[in-house]
N, C-alpha and C positions, 0 to 999 in steps of 0.2 A: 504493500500500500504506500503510496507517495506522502510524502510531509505536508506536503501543502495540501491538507484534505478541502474538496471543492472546488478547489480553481485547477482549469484544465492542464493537462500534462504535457504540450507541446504546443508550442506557436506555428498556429496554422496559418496557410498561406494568403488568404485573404484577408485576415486579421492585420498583416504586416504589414500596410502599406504605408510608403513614405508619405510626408507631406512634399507637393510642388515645390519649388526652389521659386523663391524671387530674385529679380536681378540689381544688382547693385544701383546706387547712381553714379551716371559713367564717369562721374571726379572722382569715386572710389574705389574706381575698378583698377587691378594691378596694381597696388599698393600704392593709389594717388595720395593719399594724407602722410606715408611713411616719408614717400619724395618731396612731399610739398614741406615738410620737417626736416629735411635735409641733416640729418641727427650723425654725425660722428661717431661710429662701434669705437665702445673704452673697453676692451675687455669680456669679460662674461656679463650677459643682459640677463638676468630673470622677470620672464613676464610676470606682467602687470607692475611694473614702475612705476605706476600711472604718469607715465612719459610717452609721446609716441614711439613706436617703434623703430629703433635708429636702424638705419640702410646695413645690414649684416647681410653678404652675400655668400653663399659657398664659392669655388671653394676654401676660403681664405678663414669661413666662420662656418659651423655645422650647430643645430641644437642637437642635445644629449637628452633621455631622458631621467628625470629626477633622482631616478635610484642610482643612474648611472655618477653622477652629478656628487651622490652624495659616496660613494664607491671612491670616488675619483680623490677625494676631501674638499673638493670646489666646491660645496653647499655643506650645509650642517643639516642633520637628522637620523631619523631613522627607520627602520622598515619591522611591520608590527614581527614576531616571532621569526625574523631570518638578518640574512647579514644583507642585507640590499640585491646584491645581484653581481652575476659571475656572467654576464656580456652588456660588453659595450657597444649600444645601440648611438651610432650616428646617423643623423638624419641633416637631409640637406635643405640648406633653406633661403629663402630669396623673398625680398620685399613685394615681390607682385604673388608671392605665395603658390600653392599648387593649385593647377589651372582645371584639375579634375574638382567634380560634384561628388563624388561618393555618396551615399544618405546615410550611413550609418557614421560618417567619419569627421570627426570636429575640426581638422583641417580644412575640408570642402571652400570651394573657391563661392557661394551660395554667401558665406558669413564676413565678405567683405567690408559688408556696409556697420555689420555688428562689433568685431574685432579686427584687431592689424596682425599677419600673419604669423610672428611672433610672440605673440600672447596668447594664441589660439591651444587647447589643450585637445590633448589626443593618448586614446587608451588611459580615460581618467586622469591625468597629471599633467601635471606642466613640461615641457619641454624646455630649459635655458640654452640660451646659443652662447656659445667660449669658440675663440683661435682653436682653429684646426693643429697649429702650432702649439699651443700648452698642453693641449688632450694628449698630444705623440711624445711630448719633453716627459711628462709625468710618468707614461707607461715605460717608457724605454727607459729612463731612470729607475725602476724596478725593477729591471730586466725578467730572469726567472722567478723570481717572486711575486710576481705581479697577479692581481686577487681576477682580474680575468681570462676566464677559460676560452672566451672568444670574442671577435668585432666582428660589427654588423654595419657596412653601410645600408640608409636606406633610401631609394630614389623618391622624389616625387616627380607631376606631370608637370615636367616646366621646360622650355628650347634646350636649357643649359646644363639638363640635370645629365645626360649621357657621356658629356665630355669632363662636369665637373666631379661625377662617381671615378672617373680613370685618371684626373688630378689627386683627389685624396687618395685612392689606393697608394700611388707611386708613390705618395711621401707618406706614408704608413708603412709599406715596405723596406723602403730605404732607412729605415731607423728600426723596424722591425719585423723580425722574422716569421714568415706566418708558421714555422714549428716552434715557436713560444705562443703566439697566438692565432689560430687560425683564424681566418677572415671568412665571412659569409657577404654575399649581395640580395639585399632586398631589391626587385630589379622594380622596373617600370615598362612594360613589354609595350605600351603604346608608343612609346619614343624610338623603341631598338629596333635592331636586327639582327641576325645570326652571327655578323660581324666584332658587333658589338659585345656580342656573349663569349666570342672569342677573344678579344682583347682581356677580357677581367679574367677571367680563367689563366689568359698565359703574363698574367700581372702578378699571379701568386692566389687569387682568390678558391676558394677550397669550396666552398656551398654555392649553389645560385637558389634560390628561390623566385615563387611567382608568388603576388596574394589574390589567388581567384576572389577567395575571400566569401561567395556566393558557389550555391554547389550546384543551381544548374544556370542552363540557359538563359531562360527565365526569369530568373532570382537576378542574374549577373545584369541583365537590360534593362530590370526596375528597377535596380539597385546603384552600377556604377554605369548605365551607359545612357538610351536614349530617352530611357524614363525620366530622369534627373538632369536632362542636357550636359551630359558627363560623354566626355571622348572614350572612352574602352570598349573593347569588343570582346566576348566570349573565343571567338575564333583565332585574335590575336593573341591572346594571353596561350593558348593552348598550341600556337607557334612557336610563340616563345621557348615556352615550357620544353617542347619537344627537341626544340634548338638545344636546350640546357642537358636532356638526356645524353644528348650525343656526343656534345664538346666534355658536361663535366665526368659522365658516368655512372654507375650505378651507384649508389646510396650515396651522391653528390649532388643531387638536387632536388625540389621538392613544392608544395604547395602550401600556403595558407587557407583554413577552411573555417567560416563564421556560423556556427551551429545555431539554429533557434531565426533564421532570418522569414522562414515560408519553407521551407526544405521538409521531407519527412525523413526519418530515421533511416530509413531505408535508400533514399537517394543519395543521402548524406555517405553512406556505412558502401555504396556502389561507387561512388567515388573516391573513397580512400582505399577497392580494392584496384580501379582504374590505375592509381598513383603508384603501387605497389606491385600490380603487373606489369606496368613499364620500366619498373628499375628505383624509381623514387619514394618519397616519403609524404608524411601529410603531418601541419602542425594545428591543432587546433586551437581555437578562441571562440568561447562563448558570448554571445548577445547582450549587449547592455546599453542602454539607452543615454548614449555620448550627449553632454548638455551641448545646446546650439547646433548638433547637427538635424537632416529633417527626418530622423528616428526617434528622440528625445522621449515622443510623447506613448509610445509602444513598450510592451512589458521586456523586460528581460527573460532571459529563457530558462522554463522552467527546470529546477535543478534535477528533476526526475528523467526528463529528457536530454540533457547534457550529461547527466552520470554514465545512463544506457551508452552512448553513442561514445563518450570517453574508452568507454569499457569494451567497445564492440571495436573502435578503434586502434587499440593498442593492443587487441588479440590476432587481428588482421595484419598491424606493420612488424610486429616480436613476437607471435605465438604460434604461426603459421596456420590460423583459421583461416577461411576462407567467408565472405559472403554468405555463398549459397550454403553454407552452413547450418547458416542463422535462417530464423522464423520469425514473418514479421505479422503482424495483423491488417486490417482492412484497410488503416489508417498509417500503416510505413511502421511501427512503430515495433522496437525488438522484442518478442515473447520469448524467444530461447538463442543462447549467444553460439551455438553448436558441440558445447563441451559438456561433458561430465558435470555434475555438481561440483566434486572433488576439485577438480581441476580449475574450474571456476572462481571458486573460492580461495585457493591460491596464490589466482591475481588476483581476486581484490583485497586479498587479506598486505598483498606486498605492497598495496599503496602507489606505486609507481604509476598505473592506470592513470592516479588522479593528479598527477606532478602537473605544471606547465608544459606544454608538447613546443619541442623546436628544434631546433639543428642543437647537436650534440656537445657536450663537454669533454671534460677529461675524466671523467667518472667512468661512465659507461656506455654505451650509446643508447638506451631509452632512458635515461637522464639528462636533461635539455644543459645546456649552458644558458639561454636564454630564457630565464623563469618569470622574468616581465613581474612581477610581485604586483598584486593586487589590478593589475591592466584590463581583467574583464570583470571586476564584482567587487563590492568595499571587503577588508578584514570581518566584519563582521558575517557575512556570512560566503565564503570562499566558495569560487568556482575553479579556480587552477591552481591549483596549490604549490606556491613558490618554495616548500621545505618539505621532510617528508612526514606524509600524516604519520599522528600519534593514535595510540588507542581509540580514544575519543573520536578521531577525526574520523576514522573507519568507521564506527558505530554510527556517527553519522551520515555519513557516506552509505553505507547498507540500508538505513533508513527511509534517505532520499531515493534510491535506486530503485528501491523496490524489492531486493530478494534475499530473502532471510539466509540465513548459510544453510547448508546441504538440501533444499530445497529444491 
């Protein structure tokens, strides 16, 4: 029986719909206020100064996300029940901002007129932008001791982000090694080409990733393309992708998948075995309703439905199920995950199911390096759990899922 008794177990597809995007006024569009401010980058900016947001351009400035920030020692804080985070997420960023709408995503180019691209938060937190330059002095002054197990650039949709992703590689590189830290690319397949996936790969980069982020068709057109006046295309992204099988190899590249968008468990669980019969990986991120993007106002995804598919996921990419294993009901949704009880219970009992899913650390490889700590659900009640569950959490976790042990 699900925790939430009453309220339904899955975010159905017609429930999910975005709101329309409105469009800026054309003095705000392209970060007209940031230019019109003409602001001098002193260093590390944390949004919301309440200053406009000075001209920080990659690749010269990248923002970090908060954990990373505070990993770094460049910000003070700290992360409820973990050490912050063992990858370092760069993300590229430019005062006309990213030119894609997304609906689920507080970056989207929709919130022009709301916020200035730099104070925009994404995956719940803030993002601060620092020199590309102090991020690389700090790590490489660390050398082998250095608290991350990987770097991630991440592209957005912008003219400059293809040339300025293979700027920052080079001087990451050059000061350090990706066998002390390997590198992953968060790509942007609307901007590239197979070219392109070529260049970063023979730059030293170890991962590519795509973020479908939406698990079909469908979902991907309401979502990042023509629904929202968003430039992506389902058919480009799965270009890309396939481009990335080839160049980077097998268990070298991979997808991002946003569970709980309109999907049913079942489309979701055929496409992480799609990823996995090609050679790749799949990371998930559950549904949360990003403030100011045009999802806000839509539930987050129930924790009953993200358990199952956590679960059905990480038996398919480390367990060697299969899909057609599994039995779903009328409505996509998992009644039996194709194992033993026994066996079942095994992984759930080892917790790992319910980690953060991402590209790999130096643990193990269904151990993520990138645990994103709190980026799809508050501390209060955890959806990817950035440490590994405890007693408690499991019991919880069994609760939410739905299936008592040996049952």
């Amino acid at each position: 029986m699900a925790e939430d008794a009453g309220r339904a177990d899955y975010n159905a597809y017609d429930e999910m719909q975005p709101r329309l995007p409105e469009d800026a006024p054309t003095a705000d569009r392209n970060g007209g206020r940031v230019k019109r401010n003409d602001v001098t980058p002193d260093g590390l900016y944390v949004p919301n100064y309440n200053i406009l947001t000075p001209q920080m351009r990659s690749p010269e400035y990248v923002q970090l996300s908060t954990a990373a920030a505070i990993t770094l020692g460049i910000m003070q804080g700290r992360m409820y029940r973990c050490s912050c985070t063992r990858c370092l997420n760069l993300l590229l960023t430019y005062p006309e901002g990213c030119r894609a709408n997304c609906a689920y995503c507080g970056l989207a180019r929709h919130r022009e007129a709301e916020r200035d691209y730099a104070d925009r938060n994404f995956i719940r937190v803030d993002w601060p932008a620092v020199p590309v330059g102090q991020i690389i002095d700090i790590v490489a002054a660390d050398g082998d001791k250095t608290p991350f197990h990987r770097m991630c650039i991440s592209m957005i949709t912008h003219p400059k982000s293809d040339a300025d992703t293979v700027s920052v590689l080079k001087r990451w590189t050059d000061r350090i090694s990706p066998d002390t830290v390997p590198v992953s690319i968060l790509s942007n397949p609307t901007t590239m080409d197979r070219n392109d996936v070529k260049t970063l790969h023979g730059l030293g980069a170890d991962i590519f990733t795509v973020a479908l982020d939406a698990a079909t068709p469908e979902l991907f057109d309401r979502t990042r393309g023509r629904g929202v006046k968003s430039p992506h295309s389902w058919a480009k992204y799965w270009e890309i992708l396939e481009d990335a099988r080839d160049i980077f190899g097998p268990g070298k590249f991979g997808a991002h998948i946003i569970v709980g968008m309109g999907e049913t468990e079942r489309e979701i669980l055929e496409l992480v075995q799609r990823l996995v019969d090609m050679g790749g990986h799949s990371h998930m991120f559950c549904f949360f309703p990003e403030k100011g993007s045009l999802m806000d106002h839509l539930p987050a995804t129930p924790r009953d439905q993200w358990r199952r598919v956590q679960l059905g996921r990480y038996m398919i990419d480390y367990c060697g199920v299969r899909v057609d294993q599994m039995k779903f009901d009328h409505e996509g949704r998992v009644v039996d995950f194709g194992l033993p009880s026994g066996e079942r219970d095994m992984i759930i009992d080892s917790g790992i199911a319910f980690r953060t899913s991402g590209c790999p650390g130096k643990f193990q490889d269904d151990i993520s390096a990138c645990d994103r700590p709190y980026g799809d659900s508050p501390p209060s009640d955890i959806a990817s759990y950035p440490f590994q569950p405890n007693g408690g959490d499991l019991r919880r976790i069994r609760k939410q899922i739905g299936v008592p042990k040996g049952s």
